[in-house]
C-alpha positions in Angstrom: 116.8 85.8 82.9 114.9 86.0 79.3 114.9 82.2 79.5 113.2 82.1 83.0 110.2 84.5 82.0 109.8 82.8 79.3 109.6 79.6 80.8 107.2 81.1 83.3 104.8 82.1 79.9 105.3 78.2 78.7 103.9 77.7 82.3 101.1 79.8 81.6 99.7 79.9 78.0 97.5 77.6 78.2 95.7 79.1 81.1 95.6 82.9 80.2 94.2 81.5 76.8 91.2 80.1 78.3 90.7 83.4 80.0 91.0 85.5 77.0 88.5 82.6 75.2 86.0 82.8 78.2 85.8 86.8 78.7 85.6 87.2 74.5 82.6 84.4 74.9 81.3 86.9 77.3 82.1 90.2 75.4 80.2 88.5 72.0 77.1 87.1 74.4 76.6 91.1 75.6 76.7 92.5 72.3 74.5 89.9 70.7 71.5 90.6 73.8 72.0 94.3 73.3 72.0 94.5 69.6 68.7 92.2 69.5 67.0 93.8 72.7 65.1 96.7 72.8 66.6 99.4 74.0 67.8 102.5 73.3 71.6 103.3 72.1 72.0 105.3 75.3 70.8 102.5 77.3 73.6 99.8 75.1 76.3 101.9 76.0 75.8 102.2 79.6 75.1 98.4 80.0 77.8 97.9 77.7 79.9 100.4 80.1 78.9 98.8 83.1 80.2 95.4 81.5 83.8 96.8 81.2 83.9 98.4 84.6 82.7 94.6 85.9 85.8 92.8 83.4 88.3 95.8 84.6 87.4 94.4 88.6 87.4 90.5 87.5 91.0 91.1 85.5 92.1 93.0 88.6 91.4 90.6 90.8 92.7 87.7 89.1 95.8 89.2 87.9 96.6 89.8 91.6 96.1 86.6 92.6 97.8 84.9 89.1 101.1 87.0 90.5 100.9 85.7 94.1 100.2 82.1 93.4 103.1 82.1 90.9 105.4 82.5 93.8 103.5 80.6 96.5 103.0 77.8 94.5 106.4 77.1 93.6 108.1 77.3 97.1 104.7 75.5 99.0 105.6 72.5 95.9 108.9 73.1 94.6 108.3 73.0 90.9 109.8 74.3 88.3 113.1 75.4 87.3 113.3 77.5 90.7 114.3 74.3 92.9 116.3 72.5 90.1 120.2 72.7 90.2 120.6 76.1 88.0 123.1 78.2 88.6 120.6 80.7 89.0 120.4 83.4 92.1 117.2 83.9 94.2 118.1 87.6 92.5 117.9 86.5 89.3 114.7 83.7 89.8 112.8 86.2 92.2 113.5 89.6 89.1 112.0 87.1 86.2 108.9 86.8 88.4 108.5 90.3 88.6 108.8 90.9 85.0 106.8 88.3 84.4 104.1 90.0 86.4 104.3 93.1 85.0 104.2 91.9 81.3 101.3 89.6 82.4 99.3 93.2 84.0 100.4 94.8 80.4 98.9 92.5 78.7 95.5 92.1 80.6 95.5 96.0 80.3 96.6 95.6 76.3 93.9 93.0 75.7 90.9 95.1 77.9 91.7 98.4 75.9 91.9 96.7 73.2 88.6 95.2 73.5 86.9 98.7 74.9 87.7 100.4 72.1 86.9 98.1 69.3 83.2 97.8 71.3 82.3 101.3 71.8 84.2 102.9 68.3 83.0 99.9 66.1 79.3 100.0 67.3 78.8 103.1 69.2 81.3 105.1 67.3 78.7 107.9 66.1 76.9 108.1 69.2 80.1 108.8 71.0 81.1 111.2 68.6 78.2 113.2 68.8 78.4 113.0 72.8 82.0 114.5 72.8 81.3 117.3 70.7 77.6 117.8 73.3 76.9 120.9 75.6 76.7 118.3 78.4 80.8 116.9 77.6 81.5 120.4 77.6 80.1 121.3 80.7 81.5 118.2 82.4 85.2 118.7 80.9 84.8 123.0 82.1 84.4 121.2 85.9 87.9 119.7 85.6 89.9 122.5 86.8 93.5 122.2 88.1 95.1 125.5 88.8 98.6 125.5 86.8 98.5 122.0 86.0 98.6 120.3 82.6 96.3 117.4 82.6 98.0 114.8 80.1 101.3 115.2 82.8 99.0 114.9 85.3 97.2 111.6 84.0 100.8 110.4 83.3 101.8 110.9 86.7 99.0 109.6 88.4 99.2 106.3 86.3 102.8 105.7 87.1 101.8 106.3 90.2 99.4 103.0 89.9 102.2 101.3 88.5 104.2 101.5 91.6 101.2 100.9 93.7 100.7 97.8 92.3 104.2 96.5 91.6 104.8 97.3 95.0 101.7 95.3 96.6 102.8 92.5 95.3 106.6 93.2 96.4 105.4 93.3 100.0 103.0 90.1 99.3 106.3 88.1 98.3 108.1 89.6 101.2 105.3 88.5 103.5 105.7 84.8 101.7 109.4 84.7 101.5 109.6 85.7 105.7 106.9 83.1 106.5 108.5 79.9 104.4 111.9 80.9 105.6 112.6 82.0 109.3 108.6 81.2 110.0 108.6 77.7 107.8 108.2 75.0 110.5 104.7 77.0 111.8 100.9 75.9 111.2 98.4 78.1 109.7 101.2 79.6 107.2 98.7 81.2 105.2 97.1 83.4 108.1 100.8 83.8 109.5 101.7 85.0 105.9 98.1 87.5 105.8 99.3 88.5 109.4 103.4 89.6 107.7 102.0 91.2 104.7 99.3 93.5 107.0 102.3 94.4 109.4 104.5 95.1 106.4 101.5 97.4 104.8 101.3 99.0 108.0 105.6 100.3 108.3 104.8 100.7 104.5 102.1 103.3 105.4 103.6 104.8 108.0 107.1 105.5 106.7 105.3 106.8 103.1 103.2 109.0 105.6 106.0 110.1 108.1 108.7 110.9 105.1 105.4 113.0 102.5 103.8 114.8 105.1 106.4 115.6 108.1 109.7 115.5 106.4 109.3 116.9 103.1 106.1 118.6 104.2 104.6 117.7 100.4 100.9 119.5 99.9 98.5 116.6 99.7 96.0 118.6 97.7 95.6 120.9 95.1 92.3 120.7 95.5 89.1 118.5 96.9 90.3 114.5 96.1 93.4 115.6 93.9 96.8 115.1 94.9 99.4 117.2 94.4 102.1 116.8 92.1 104.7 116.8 94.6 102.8 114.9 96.6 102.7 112.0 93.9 106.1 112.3 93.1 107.5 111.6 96.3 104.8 109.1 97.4 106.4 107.6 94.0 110.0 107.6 94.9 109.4 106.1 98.8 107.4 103.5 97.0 110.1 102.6 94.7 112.6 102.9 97.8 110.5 100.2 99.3 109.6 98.0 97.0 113.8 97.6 96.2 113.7 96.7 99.6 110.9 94.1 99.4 112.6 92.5 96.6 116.0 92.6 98.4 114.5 90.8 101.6 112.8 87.8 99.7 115.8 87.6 97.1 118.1 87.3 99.9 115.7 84.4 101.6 115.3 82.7 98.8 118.5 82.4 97.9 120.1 81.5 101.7 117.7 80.7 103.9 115.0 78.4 102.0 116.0 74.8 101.0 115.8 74.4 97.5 
C-alpha cells in the first residue's frame, strides 16, 4: 500500500506546489500592503486575521474537492495504476486513497499553522503578548466556563471529533460514487445521480447518529448553551467511525467486483 500513496503524491506534487507557491504569493502581497499602509497594529492584525480565516475556507474547500476528484477521476477515465493489472484489491487501492487524503488534509493544516504563526509571532509577536496578558483576555477567557470539564481534553475531543467528521464525508462521497459507477453506471446525469446517493446516504447517516445518541444511549447533548457534551461527542465519534467502516466496505467491495477495471 506505501507504494500506491506514494504514487498518488508523484500524481500530485506538482499541483499542491503551485498552491503552496500561489497562497505564499498571497501571504507576502498582504504583509507588504499592511506593513507600508497606514494603519494601526490593531487594524494589521485583524486584516491579517481575516486573511487566514479567508485561506482556512479556500484550503477547506479545495482539499474537499482534491479528495473527491482523486477518486472520480480515475474510475470516470481509468488512469492510473487503479485499472492496470496489479494484483492489488479494491481494499487495498480504495485504503491508499484514504491515507492519502488524510496526509494531504495534515499537510494543508501543517503548512496553514505553520504560516499563522510565523505571521502573527514574527510581526505581531509583542502586540499579542501584551494582549494575552490584557484585562480584556482575561475577561474573555473567565466567560469560558465548563462545569467539571478540563478544556485541553475537551479541545482534543472536539478536534477528533472533526477528524471523523471529515474522514467520514468523504467516505460517504466515495460510497455515493462507487454505487452510482457500479450498479447505477449505464445512467445519464451521473453526477446529479451521484449528488442525489450521497444526500440520501447523509440523510440514514443523520438519522441512525441521531436515533442511536439521543434515544438509545440517551447521551446529554449539552453541557451548556452550543457545547456538547462529552458523552455526547464520544459516541457521535464511535457511530461515525462505525459508519464510515461501512462506507469504505461498500465502495471497496464495488470496486473490486462490480466495476470493470
Amino acid at each position: 500500500m506505501a507504494n500506491l500513496i506514494k504514487y498518488e503524491f508523484i500524481r500530485k506534487w506538482r499541483g499542491l506546489g503551485i498552491f503552496m507557491a500561489i497562497v505564499l504569493i498571497l501571504n507576502a502581497f498582504v504583509l507588504v500592503k499592511l506593513q507600508i499602509g497606514m494603519h494601526t497594529t490593531e487594524e494589521q492584525m485583524i486584516v491579517l486575521g481575516a486573511f487566514f480565516s479567508g485561506i482556512l475556507g479556500i484550503f477547506f474547500v479545495l482539499y474537499i474537492i482534491d479528495v473527491i476528484m482523486m477518486y472520480s477521476r480515475d474510475l470516470d477515465h481509468k488512469t492510473g495504476y487503479m485499472f492496470m493489472l496489479t494484483p492489488n484489491s479494491g481494499y487495498k487501492i480504495l485504503g491508499s486513497k484514504v491515507i492519502t487524503a488524510i496526509l494531504e488534509g495534515l499537510l494543508f493544516l501543517l503548512v496553514y499553522i505553520l504560516l499563522l504563526a510565523g505571521n502573527f509571532m514574527g510581526f505581531y509577536g509583542e502586540p499579542l503578548r501584551a494582549l494575552v496578558g490584557s484585562d480584556l483576555f482575561s475577561n474573555i477567557i473567565s466567560q469560558v466556563h465548563l462545569e467539571g470539564i478540563n478544556l485541553t481534553s475537551y479541545f482534543a475531543v472536539s478536534l477528533l471529533m472533526m477528524f471523523v467528521s471529515i474522514v467520514g464525508l468523504f467516505l460517504m462521497v466515495y460510497a455515493a460514487i462507487s454505487i452510482r459507477k457500479s450498479i447505477l453506471a449505464e445512467k445519464k446525469f451521473g453526477g446529479l445521480i451521484s449528488f442525489i446517493i450521497f444526500m440520501l446516504l447523509a440523510w440514514v447517516d443523520s438519522a441512525i447518529t441521531n436515533t442511536l445518541t439521543t434515544d438509545i444511549f440517551s447521551a446529554n447533548s449539552m453541557i451548556s448553551p452550543g457545547v456538547p457534551s462529552y458523552t455526547f461527542l464520544l459516541i457521535q465519534i464511535l457511530i461515525q467511525v462505525v459508519l464510515g467502516a461501512i462506507f469504505f466496505c461498500v465502495s471497496a467491495y464495488l470496486l473490486e467486483n462490480k466495476m470493470d477495471m
